[in-house]
N, C-alpha and C positions, 0 to 999 in steps of 0.2 A: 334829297341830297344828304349824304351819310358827313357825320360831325368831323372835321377837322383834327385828327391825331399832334396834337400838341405837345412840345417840351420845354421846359423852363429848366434851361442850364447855367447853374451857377459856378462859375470858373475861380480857382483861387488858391493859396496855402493860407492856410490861419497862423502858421505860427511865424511866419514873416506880415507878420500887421496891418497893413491898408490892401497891400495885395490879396487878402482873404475874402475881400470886399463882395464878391458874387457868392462866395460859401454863406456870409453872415446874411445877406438878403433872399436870399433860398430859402434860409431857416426859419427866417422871417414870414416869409411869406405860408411855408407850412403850421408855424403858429398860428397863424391868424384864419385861415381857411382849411381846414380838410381836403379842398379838393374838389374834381371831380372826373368820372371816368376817362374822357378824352386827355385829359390832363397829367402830364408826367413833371413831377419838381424833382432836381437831381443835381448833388455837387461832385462838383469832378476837382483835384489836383492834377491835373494832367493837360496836354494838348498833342497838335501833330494829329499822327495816323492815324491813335488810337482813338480821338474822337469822331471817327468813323462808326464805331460801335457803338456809339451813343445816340448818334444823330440819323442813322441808317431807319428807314421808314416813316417817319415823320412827316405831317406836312408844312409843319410850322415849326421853327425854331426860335427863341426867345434866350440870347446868350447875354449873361451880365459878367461882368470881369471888370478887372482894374486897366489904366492905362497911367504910360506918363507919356505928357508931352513938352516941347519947347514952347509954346502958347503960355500966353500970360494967366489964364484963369485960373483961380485959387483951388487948392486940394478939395475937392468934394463937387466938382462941378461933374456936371452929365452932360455926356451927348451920348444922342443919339444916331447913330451909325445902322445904315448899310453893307450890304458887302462889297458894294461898289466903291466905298465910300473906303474900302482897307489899299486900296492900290491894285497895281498891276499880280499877277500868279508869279509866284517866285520859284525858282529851280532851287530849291533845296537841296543841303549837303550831307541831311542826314533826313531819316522821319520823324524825328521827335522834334525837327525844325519845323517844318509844314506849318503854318500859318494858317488860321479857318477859311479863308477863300480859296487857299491852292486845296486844301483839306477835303471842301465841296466838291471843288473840281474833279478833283483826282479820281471822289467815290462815284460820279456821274461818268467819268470816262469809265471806270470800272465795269458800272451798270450797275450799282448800288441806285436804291431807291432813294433820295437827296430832298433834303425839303427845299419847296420851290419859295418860301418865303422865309428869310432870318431878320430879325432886327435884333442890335446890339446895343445895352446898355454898358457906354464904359463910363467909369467912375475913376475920378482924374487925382492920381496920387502922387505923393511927393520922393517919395524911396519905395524900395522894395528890398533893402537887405538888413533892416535890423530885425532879429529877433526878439515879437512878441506875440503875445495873443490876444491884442484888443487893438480896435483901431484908434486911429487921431480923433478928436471931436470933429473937426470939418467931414472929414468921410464917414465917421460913424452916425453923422445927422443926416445922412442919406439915406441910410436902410430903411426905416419904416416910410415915408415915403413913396420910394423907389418900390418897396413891397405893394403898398398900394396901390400904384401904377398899373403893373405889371399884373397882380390881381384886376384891376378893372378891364385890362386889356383882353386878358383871355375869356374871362366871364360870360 
C-alpha cells in the first residue's frame, strides 16, 4: 500500500493576533521536526477557491485555523471538527466566500482529486481585528501542544 500524501495546513494572518493561530502552529511544528517525505507543512493567508490549489491531490488534510464562537469556552480552547461537523454547502456570493466544505465540494464536482479525509483543528479566539503580531497567552499556550498533536498524528 503506497504511503498516504499528507498536508498540514495552517490557516491564519499574523498580524491580526489569535487569528494567526494556524501560521504560528505550523511553524511550530516545522521547528521541532523536519519532516518527512509524505508529509507537506504549509501556511496559507488565504481561503475560498484558492484553496483548491492547495488541497488538490492530497489524501489527508490536517487544517488548523482560528475560530470564534458564541459558546462559553474560554479563548484557547480546541475542537476538533469535521467537515461534517462545518454545516450544510453554502451558495456563495463571491469565491473568496467559499467556505472549506463548499471548497471540497466544488473541487470534487470539478473532478479535482479532493482529500477523502480532513480533520480541523480550530482554536477558539476572542477578536480578530486588532492589529498585532503575537498572540493572547490563552491561545499562544496552545501552540506547542497542538504541534505535538498533530506531529504524533501524522507520524
Amino acid at each position: 500500500m503506497a504511503s498516504q500524501k499528507i498536508l498540514v495546513l495552517g490557516l491564519g494572518n499574523t498580524i491580526l493576533g489569535d487569528d494567526g493561530i494556524g501560521i504560528y502552529v505550523v511553524r511550530e511544528i516545522r521547528r521541532k521536526w523536519a519532516g518527512r517525505p509524505s508529509v507537506e507543512v504549509v501556511e496559507a493567508s488565504l481561503g475560498g477557491m484558492v484553496l483548491l490549489d492547495l488541497i488538490t491531490g492530497f489524501d489527508k488534510v490536517i487544517v488548523i485555523d482560528a475560530i470564534m464562537t458564541d459558546d462559553p469556552k474560554p479563548a484557547g480552547f480546541l475542537y476538533e471538527l469535521s467537515l461534517d461537523d462545518l454545516g450544510e454547502i453554502v451558495q456563495p456570493y463571491a469565491s473568496h466566500a467559499l467556505d472549506l466544505k463548499t471548497t471540497i465540494e466544488l473541487g470534487k464536482r470539478l473532478g479535482y482529486a479532493m482529500p477523502s479525509a480532513v480533520r480541523i483543528y480550530a482554536v477558539k479566539i476572542e477578536e480578530n481585528t486588532t492589529f498585532r503580531e503575537e498572540l493572547t497567552p490563552p491561545v499562544g499556550d496552545v501552540v506547542a501542544g497542538l504541534a505535538d498533536r498533530v506531529i504524533a498524528e501524522v507520524s
